[in-house]
C-alpha positions in Angstrom: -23.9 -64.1 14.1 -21.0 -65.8 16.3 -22.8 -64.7 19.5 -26.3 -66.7 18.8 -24.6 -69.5 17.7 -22.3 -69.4 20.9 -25.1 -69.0 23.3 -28.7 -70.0 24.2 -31.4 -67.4 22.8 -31.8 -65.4 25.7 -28.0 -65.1 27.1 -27.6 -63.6 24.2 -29.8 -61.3 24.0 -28.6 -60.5 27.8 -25.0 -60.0 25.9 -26.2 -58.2 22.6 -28.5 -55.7 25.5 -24.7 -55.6 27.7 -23.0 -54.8 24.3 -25.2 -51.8 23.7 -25.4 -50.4 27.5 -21.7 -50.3 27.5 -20.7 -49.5 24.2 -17.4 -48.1 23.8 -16.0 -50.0 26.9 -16.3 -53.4 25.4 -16.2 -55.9 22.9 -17.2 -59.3 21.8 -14.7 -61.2 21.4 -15.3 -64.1 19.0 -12.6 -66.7 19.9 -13.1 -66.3 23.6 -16.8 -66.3 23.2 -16.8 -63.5 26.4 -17.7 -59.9 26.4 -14.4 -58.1 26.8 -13.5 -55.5 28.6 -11.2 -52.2 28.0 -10.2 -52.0 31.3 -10.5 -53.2 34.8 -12.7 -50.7 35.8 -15.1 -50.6 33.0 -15.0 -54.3 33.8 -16.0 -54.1 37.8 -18.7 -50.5 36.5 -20.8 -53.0 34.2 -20.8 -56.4 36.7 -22.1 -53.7 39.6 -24.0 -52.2 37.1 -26.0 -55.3 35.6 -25.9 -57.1 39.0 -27.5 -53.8 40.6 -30.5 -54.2 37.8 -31.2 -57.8 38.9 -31.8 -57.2 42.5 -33.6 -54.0 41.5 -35.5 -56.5 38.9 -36.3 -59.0 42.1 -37.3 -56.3 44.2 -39.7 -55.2 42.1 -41.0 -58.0 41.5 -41.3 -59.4 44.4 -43.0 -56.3 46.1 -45.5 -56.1 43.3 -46.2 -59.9 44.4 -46.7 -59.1 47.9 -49.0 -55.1 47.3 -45.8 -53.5 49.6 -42.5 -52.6 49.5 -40.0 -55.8 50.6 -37.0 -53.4 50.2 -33.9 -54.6 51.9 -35.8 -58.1 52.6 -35.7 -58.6 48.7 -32.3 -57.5 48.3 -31.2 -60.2 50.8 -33.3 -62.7 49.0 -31.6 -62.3 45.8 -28.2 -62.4 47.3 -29.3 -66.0 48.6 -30.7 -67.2 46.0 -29.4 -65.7 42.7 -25.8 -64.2 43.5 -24.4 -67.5 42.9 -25.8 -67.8 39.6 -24.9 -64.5 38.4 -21.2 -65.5 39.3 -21.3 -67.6 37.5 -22.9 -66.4 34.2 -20.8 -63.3 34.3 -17.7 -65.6 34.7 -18.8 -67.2 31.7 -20.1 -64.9 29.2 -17.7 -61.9 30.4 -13.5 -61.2 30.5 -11.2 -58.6 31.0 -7.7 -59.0 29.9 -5.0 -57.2 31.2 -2.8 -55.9 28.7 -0.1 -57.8 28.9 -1.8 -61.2 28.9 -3.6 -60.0 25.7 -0.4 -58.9 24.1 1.7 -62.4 25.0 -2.0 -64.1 23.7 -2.1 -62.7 20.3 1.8 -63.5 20.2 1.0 -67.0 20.6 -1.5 -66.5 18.3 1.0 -65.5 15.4 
C-alpha cells in the first residue's frame, strides 16, 4: 500500500482513520503523497474537524491527569504547545487543489 510505504506507521494510520472520517470528500493521492481534497471547504471542515479532536484529545487528558476539569486552560495549552506541530503535519500529509491548478497539472503530466 503506497500510503505505508510513504509514511511512518502511525501517520498513516492518522491518514487511513482521515480517509475513512471523510470519505467522499477526499482522496489519496499517490504522486503527491497528500490527502486531497474535493473542495476548499471540505478542505478547511476536516483540518477544524481533526484539529478540534486533538485539543478535545489534550483536554481530556490532561484533566483526567489533574482529577478536574482544566477546560479552557487545556485548550490554551495545546494551542502553545502542539498547534505548531499540527501545521505542520497537515501541511504535509494533506492538499487541496483548485481546479484549475489540477487541470494545468495533469496537462503537464500528458
Amino acid at each position: 500500500m503506497p500510503i505505508e510505504e510513504d509514511f511512518d506507521s502511525q501517520t498513516a494510520a492518522h491518514i487511513r482513520d482521515e480517509l475513512a472520517q471523510f470519505q467522499g470528500k477526499c482522496h489519496y493521492d499517490d504522486a503527491r503523497k497528500k490527502i486531497v481534497y474535493h473542495n476548499e471547504q471540505y478542505a478547511m471542515e476536516a483540518y477544524l474537524a481533526i484539529q478540534r479532536g486533538e485539543v478535545e484529545r489534550h483536554k481530556w487528558i490532561e484533566s483526567e491527569k489533574r482529577h478536574q476539569d482544566m477546560g479552557r486552560e487545556a485548550m490554551a495549552d495545546w494551542v502553545r504547545r502542539f498547534s505548531e506541530k499540527f501545521s505542520h503535519y497537515w501541511k504535509r500529509t494533506h492538499a487541496y487543489i483548485p481546479p484549475t491548478q489540477s487541470s494545468e497539472d495533469d496537462k503537464a503530466i500528458r
